[in-house]
C-alpha positions as CSV (number, residue, x, y, z in Angstrom):
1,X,113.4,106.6,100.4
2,X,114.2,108.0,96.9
3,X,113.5,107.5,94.0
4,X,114.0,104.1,92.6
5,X,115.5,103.3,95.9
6,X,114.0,100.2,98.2
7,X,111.3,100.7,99.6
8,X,109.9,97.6,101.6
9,X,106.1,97.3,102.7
10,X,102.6,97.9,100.8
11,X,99.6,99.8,102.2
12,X,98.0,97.3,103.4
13,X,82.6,92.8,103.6
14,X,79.1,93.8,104.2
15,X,77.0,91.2,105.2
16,X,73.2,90.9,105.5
17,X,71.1,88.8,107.7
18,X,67.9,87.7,108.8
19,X,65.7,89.3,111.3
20,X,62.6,89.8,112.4
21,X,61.8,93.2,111.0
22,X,61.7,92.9,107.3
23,X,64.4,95.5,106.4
24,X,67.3,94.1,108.1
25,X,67.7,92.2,104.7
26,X,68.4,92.8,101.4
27,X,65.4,94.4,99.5
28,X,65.2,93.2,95.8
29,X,63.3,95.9,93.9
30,X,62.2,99.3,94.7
31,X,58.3,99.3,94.7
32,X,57.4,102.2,92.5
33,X,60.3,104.0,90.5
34,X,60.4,103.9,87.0
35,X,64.0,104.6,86.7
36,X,64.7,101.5,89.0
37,X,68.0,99.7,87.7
38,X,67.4,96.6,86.1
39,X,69.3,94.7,88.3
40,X,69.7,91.5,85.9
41,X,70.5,94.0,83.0
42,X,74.7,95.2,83.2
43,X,75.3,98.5,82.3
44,X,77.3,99.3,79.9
45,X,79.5,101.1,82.2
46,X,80.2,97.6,83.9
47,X,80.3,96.2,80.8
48,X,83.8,97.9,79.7
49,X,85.0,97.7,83.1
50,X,84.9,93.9,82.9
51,X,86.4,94.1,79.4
52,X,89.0,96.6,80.1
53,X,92.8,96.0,80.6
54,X,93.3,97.8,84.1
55,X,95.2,95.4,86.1
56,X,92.8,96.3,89.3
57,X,92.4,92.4,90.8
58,X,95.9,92.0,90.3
59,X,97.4,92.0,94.1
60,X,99.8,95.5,94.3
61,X,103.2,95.1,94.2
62,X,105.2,98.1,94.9
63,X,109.0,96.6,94.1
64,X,107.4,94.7,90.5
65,X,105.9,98.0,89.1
66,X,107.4,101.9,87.5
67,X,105.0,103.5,88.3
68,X,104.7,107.7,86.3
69,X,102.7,110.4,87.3
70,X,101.6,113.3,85.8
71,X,99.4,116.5,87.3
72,X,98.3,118.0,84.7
73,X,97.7,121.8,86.3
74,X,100.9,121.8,87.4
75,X,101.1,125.1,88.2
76,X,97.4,125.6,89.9
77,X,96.0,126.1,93.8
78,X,94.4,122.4,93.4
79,X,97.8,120.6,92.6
80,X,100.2,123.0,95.0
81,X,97.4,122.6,98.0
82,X,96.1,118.8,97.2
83,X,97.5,116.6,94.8
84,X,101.7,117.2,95.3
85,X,101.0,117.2,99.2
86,X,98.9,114.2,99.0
87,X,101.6,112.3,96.5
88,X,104.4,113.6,99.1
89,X,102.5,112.2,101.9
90,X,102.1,108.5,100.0
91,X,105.5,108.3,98.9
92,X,106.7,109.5,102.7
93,X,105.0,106.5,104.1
94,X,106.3,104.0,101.4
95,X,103.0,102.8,99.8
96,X,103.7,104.3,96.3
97,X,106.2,102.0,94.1
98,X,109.6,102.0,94.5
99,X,110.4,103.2,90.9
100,X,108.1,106.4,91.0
101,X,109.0,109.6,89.1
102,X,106.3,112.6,88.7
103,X,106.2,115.2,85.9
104,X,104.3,118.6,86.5
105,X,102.7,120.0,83.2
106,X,101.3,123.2,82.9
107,X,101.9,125.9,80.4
108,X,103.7,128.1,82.8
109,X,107.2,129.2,82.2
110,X,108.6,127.0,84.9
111,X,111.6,125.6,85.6
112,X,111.7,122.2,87.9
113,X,113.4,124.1,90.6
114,X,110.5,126.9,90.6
115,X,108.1,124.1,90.7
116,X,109.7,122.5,93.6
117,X,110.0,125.7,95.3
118,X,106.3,126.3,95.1
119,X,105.3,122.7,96.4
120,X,107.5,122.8,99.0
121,X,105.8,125.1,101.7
122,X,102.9,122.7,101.4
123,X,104.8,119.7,101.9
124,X,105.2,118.1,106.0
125,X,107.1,115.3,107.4
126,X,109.6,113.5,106.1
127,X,111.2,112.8,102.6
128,X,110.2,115.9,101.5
129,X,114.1,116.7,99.6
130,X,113.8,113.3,98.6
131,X,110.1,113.5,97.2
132,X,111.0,116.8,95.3
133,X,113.7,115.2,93.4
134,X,111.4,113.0,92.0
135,X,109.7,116.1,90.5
136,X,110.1,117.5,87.2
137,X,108.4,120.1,85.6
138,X,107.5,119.9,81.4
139,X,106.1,122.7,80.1
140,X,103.5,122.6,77.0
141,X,100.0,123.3,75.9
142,X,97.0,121.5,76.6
143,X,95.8,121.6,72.8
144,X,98.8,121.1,71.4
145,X,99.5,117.3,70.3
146,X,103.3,118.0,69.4
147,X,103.6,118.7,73.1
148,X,102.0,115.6,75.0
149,X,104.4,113.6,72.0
150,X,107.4,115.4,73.7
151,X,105.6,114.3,77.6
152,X,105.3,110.9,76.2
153,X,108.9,110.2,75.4
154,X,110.1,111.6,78.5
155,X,108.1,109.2,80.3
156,X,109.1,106.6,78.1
157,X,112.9,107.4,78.9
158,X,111.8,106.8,82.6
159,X,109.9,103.8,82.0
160,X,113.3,102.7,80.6
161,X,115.1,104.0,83.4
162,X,113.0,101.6,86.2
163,X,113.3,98.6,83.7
164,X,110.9,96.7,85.6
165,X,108.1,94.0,84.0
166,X,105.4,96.2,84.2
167,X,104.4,100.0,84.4
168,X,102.0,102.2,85.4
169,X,100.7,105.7,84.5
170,X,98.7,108.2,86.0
171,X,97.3,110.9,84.7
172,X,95.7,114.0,87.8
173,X,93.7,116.5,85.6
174,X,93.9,118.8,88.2
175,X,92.1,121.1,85.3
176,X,88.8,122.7,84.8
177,X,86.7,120.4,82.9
178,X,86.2,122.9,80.4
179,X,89.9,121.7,78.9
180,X,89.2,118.1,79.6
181,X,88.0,117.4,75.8
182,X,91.0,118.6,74.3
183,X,93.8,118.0,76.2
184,X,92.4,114.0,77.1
185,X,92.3,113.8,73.3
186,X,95.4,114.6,73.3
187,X,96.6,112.7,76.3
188,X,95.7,109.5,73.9
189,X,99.4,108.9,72.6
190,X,101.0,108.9,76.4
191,X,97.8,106.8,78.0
192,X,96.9,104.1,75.3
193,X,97.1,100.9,77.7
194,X,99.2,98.3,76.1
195,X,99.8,94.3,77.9
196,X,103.4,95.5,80.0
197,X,101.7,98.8,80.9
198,X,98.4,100.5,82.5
199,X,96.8,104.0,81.9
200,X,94.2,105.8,84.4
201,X,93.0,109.6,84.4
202,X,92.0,110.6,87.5
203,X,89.7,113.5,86.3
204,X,87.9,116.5,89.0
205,X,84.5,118.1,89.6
206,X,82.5,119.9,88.3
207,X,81.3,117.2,85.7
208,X,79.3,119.0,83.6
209,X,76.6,121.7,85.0
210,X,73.3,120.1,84.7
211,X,72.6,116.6,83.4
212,X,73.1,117.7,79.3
213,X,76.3,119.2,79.8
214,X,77.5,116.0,81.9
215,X,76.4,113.8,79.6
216,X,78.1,115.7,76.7
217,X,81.5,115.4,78.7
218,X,81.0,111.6,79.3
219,X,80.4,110.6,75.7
220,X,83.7,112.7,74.9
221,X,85.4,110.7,77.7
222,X,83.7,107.5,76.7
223,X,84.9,107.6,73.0
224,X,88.5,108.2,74.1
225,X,89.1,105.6,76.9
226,X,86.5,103.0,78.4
227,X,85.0,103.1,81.7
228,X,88.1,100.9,83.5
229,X,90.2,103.8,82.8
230,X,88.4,106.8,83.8
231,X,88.9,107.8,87.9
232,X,86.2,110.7,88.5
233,X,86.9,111.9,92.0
234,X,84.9,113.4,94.7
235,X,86.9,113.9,98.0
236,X,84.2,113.1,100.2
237,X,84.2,109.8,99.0
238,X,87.7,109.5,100.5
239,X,87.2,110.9,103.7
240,X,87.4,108.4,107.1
241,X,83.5,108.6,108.0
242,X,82.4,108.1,104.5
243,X,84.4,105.3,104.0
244,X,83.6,103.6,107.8
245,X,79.8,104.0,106.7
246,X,79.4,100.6,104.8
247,X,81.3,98.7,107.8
248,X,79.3,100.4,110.6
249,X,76.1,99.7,108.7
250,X,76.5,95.8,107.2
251,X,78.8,94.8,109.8
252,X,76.6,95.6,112.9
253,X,73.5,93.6,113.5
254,X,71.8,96.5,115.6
255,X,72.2,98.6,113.2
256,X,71.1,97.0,110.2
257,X,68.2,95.7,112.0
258,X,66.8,99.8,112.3
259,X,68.4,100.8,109.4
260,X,64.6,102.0,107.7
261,X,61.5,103.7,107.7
262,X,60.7,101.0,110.2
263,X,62.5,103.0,112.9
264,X,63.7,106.4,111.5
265,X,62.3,109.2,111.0
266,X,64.3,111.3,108.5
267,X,68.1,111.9,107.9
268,X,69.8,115.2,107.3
269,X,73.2,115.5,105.9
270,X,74.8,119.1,106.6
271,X,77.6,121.2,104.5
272,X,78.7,123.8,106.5
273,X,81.5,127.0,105.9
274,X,82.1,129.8,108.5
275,X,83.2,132.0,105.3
276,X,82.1,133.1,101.8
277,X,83.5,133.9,98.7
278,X,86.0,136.1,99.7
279,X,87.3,137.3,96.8
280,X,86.5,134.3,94.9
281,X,83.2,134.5,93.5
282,X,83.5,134.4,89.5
283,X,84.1,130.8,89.5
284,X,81.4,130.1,92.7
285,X,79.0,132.2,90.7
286,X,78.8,129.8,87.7
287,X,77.6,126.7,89.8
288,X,76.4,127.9,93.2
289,X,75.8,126.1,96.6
290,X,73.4,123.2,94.6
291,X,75.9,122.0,91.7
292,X,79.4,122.5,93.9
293,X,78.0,120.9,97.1
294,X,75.0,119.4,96.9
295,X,74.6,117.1,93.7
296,X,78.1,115.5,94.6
297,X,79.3,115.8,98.3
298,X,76.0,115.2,99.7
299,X,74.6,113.2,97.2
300,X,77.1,110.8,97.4
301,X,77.0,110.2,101.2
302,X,73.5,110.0,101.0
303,X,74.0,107.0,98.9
304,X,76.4,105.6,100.9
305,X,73.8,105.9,103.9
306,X,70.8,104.9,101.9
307,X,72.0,102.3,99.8
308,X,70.9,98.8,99.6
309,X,73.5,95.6,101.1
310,X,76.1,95.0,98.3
311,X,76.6,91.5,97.6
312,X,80.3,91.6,98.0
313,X,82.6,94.9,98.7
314,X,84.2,94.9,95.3
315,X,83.8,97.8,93.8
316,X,81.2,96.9,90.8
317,X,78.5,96.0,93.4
318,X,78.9,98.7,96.0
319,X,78.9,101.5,92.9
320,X,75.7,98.9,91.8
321,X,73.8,99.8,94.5
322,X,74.3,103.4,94.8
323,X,73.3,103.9,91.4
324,X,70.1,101.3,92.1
325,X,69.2,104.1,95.0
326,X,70.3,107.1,93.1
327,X,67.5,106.0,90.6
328,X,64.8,106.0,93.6
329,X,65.4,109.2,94.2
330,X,62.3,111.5,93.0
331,X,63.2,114.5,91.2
332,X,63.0,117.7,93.3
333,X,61.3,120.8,92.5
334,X,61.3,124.5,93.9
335,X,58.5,123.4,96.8
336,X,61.1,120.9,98.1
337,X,63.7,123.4,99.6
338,X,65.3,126.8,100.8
339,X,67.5,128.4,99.2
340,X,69.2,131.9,100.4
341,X,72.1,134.6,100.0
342,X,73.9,135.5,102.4
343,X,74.1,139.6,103.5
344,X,76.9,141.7,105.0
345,X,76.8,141.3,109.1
346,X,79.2,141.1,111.4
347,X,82.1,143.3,109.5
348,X,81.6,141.0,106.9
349,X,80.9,141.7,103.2
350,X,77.7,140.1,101.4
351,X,78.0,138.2,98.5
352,X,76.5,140.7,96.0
353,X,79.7,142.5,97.5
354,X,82.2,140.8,96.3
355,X,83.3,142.7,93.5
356,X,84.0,139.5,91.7
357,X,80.1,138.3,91.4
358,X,78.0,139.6,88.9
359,X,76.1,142.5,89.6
360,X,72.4,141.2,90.7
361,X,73.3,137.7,90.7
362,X,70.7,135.1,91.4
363,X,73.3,132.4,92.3
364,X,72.9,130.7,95.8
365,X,74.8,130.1,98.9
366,X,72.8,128.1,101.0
367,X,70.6,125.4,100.0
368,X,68.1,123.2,102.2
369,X,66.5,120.3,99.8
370,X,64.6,117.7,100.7
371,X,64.8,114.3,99.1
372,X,62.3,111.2,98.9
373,X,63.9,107.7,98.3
374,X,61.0,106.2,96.5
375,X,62.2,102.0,97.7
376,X,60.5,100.0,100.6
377,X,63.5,100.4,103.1
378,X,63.1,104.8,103.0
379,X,59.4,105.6,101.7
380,X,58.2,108.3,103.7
381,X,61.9,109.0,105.1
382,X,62.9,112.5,104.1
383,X,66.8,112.9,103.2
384,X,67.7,116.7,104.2
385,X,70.3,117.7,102.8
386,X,72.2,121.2,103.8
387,X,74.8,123.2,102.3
388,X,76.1,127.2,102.8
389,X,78.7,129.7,103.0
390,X,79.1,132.4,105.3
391,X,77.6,130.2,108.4
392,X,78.1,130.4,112.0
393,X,80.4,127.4,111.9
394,X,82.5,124.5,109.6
395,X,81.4,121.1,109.9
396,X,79.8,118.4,107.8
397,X,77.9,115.3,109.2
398,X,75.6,113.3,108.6
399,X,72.4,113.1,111.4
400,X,69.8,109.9,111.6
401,X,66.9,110.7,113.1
402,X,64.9,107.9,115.2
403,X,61.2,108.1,116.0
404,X,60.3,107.9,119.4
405,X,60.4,105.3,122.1
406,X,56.9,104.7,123.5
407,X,57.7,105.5,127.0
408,X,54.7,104.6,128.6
409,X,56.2,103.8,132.0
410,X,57.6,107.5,132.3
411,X,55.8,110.6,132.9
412,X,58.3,112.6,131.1
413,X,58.2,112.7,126.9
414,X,61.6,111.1,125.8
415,X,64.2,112.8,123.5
416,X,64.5,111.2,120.3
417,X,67.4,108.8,119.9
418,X,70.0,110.3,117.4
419,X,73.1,108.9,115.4
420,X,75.6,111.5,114.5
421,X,78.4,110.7,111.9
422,X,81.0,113.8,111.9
423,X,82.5,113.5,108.7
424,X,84.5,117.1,109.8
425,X,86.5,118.6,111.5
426,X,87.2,116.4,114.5
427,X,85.8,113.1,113.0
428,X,83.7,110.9,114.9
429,X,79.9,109.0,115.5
430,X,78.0,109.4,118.6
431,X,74.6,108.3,119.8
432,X,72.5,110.1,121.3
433,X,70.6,108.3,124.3
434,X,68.3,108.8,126.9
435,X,69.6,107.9,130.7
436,X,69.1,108.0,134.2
437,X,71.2,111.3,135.9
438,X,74.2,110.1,137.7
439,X,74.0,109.7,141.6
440,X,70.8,109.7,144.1
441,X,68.6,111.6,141.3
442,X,66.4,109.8,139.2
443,X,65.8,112.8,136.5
444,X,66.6,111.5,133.0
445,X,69.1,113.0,130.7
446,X,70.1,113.1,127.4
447,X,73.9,111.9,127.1
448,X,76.3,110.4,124.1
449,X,77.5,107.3,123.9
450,X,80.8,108.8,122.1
451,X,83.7,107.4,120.0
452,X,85.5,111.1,118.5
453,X,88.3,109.6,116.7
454,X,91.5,111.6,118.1
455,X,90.5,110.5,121.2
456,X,89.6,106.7,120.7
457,X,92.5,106.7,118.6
458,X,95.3,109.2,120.1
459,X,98.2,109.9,118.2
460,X,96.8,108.4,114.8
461,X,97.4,110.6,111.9
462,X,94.5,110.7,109.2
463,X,95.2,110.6,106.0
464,X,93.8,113.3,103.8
465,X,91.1,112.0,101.1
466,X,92.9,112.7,98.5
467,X,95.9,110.8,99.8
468,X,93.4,107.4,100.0
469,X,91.9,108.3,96.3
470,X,95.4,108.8,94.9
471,X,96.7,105.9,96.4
472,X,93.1,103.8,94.9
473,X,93.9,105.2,91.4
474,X,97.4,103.5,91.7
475,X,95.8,100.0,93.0
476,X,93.3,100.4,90.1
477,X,90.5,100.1,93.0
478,X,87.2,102.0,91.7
479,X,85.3,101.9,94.6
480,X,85.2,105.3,95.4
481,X,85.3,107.1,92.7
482,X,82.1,108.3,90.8
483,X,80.8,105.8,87.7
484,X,79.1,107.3,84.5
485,X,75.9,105.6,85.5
486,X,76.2,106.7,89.0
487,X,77.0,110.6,87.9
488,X,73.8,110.6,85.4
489,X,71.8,109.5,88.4
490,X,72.7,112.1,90.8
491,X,72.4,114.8,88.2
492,X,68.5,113.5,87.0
493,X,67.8,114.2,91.1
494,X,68.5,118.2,90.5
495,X,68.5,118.9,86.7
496,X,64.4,120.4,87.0
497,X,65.7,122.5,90.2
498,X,68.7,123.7,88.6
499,X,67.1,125.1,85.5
500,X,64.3,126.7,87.7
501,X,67.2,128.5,89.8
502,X,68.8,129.5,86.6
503,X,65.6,131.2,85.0
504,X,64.8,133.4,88.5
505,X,62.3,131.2,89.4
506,X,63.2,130.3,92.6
507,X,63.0,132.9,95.6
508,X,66.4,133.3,97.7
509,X,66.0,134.7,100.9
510,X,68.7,136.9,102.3
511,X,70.4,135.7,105.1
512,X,73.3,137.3,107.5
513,X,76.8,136.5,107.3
514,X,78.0,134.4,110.3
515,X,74.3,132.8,111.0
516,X,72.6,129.6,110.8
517,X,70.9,130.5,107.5
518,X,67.8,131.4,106.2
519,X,64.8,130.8,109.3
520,X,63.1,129.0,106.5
521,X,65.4,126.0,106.6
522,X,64.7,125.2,110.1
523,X,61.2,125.8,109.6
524,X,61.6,122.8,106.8
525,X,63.3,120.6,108.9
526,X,60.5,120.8,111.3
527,X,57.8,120.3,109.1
528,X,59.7,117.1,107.6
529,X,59.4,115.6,111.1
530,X,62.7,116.3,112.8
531,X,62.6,117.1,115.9
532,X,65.1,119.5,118.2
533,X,65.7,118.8,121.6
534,X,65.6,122.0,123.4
535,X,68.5,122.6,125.6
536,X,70.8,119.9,124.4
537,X,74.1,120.7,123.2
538,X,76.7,118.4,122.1
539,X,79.8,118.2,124.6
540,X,83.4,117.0,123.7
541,X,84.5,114.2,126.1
542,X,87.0,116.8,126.9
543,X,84.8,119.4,128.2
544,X,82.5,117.0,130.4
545,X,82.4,116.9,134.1
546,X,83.6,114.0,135.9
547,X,80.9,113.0,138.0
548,X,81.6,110.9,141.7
549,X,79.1,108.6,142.7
């Protein structure tokens, strides 16, 4: 495929129902929170989107449409390690338009060749010489308005180039936010919409640093381009788990039927990374573990979990309902989590180490919160939600809970029934269950019922999340990206922590490098109702023993 060549193919519901416990349908209201939606009240947010020109309903075409790109941040870690990879990867396997030409812009002295150069150790597969002449690199400022003029009649010169009916732009702010203001303002001449062509900014984390800040940047976004336009990404969102949660949950009976306080016992929803700063800590420093984990990653998968059934699975009433449980959430406060530092151990520096952290900084690593969904379907449920560096391992899941069988015919206490959703590495859901030992023995044991992707599903490639956001910008599909309403929610949830972290209010407790984290956070867990099961470990399929009866 090249560019402007033919490229034939495109890339290619949640239901509820009745039962007899009281949660497997649809609850209405939430019983108690005052910042419940209003659920026969639009936002505005949904408001513009219905009024806006994005063309997201219309079916995607990829021989009707020109489609230009630009990463803005052309030159950066994010666009050589994510976004050109993940563009590479979507034009590689034919689901971008066939008329598709991508402009780097970045003040760098650059020429397209040097830009190619540096994308191209990141790139695998196939079509990468093809992909790269489809690059071209435009230098310029990001508060200069003469220069986005010059980007806008460069891509207007494409656009005349594709001649087709109808174009599209892109716009990857693979930026710090702290430029967004200016150079979106100035990104109005190239990305005004018009009736022959669509605009969308696909803008990154952080939004803001507490829930003032955020709001400040959304009003400046909000004045320049309505709600149908803006794309904020969070990478989790995109990721195969995350995005399987919604079908495994509305589109399984059992499941829907114990999805509540009715059965569970509490959820925790784990960040883990085996390393620290490393060398990196000036930027880490100015958010910490809370604002560049917690109050997005997490937050966002716990309202995918927690959420109530949409009432279809377009976009507007899945992003309804995670706002509606967003605004359940109560506010936490210092006595609701852990919060630590790690140390040096294990030939490793500590953080206060890294010659890049302030000296004496209060920032932390590792965070253990505890959330309460204030709603009939999760009251008394506790939503743990865990993030560090420097751990004793790299993985993120999410982990449901159940409360105990009754058991009275055994003389053994059961293990508690678990659901495991590995969102990484090696994704995949198991079930923890309670069984009879193979053979003539009638001990019980606790085994998985297992489904671990690369082996249910051998030789599939998984696309990275930013290859299935990308790819959603392009379709004009908002589904999983973050909506105003929905970022102001998840924000409100930490903004009373945050500001007790930042004034030394909270203790951190020092923790080694390469550990589980601070003792405390286990100790939480436990006193939230979760139980261990002493001597279980998890076993790949893989590493099991064949057993002949």
């Amino acid at each position: 495929m090249g560019c402007g060549a033919s490229t034939p193919g495109h890339p290619p519901e949640g239901a509820a129902a009745s039962s007899t416990s009281p949660y497997a349908v649809p609850i209405s209201e939430p019983v108690s929170s005052p910042a419940a939606v209003d659920t026969k009240r639009k936002s505005s947010e949904v408001q513009q989107i219905e009024k806006g020109t994005s063309w997201s309903d219309e079916v995607f075409d990829t021989k009707r449409i020109g489609l230009v790109i630009v990463v803005l941040g052309a030159s950066g870690d994010l666009a050589k390690k994510k976004s050109f990879p993940s563009l590479h990867a979507l034009f590689a396997n034919k689901l971008l338009p066939n008329k598709v030409h991508i402009f780097g812009y970045a003040r760098s002295d650059m020429s397209d060749e040097k830009l190619r150069d540096r994308i191209k150790p990141m790139l695998k597969g196939e079509a990468i010489d093809e992909f790269l002449q489809c690059v071209t690199y435009v230098r310029g400022k990001y508060d200069a308005p003469e220069d986005f003029s010059a980007l806008n009649e460069l891509m207007q010169r494409k656009e005349t180039e594709f001649d087709c009916a109808r174009h599209g732009r892109l716009f990857y702010l693979a930026l710090p936010p702290s430029v967004y203001p200016e150079v979106c303002t100035n990104l109005k001449v190239c990305a005004d919409e018009s009736p022959v062509r669509w605009s969308r900014l696909v803008v990154e984390k952080p939004f803001g640093k507490d829930l003032a800040s955020s709001e400040e940047l959304a009003n400046t976004l909000g004045a320049l381009y309505p709600e149908s336009q803006l794309y904020r990404i969070d990478h989790y969102l995109g990721k195969e788990i995350v995005q399987n949660m919604p079908i495994l949950r509305f589109g399984n009976m059992g499941f829907m039927a114990m999805w509540s306080a009715e059965y569970i016992s509490n959820i925790q929803i784990t960040f883990k990374e085996p390393f620290g700063t490393e060398g990196r800590g000036g930027y880490f420093d100015e958010f910490g573990i809370v604002r560049d984990v917690i109050q997005n990653h997490l937050l966002q998968v716990l309202a995918v979990v927690a959420m109530e059934p949409p009432r279809s699975n377009k976009a507007e009433d899945i992003r309804d309902q995670k706002v509606k449980v967003l605004n359940c959430i109560d506010k936490v406060r210092a006595a609701d989590c852990v919060l630590g530092q790690y140390v040096g151990a294990n030939g490793k520096p500590g953080y206060l180490e890294d010659s890049t952290v302030p000296a004496g900084s209060v920032c932390p690593t590792f965070a253990s919160i505890v959330f309460r969904i204030n709603n009939d379907r999760w009251k008394g449920v506790p939503f743990i939600l865990k993030a560090g560096k420097a751990l004793d391992e790299r993985k993120c899941e999410v982990r449901i809970q159940f409360k105990e069988a009754s058991g009275h015919m055994f003389d053994t206490k059961m293990a508690r029934n678990e659901l495991v959703l590995r969102i990484q590495p090696d994704e995949g859901m198991w079930w923890k269950v309670n069984m009879k030992e193979p053979g003539m023995s009638s001990k019980m044991v606790i085994t998985e019922l297992d489904m671990t992707y690369h082996q249910r599903y051998e030789g599939l490639r998984m696309p990275d999340a930013y290859e299935r956001l990308i790819l959603d910008a392009v379709k004009g599909d908002q589904q999983y990206f973050v909506r105003r309403d929905e970022l102001r929610a998840a924000w409100a949830c930490v903004d009373d922590l945050l500001h007790e972290i930042d004034a030394g209010k909270v203790n951190l407790v020092k923790y080694p490098y390469g550990g589980r984290g601070p003792p405390g956070a286990d100790a939480l867990a436990k006193a939230e109702g979760f139980v261990r099961s002493e001597g279980y470990k998890y076993k790949k399929a893989t590493a099991r023993q064949t057993c002949h009866i």
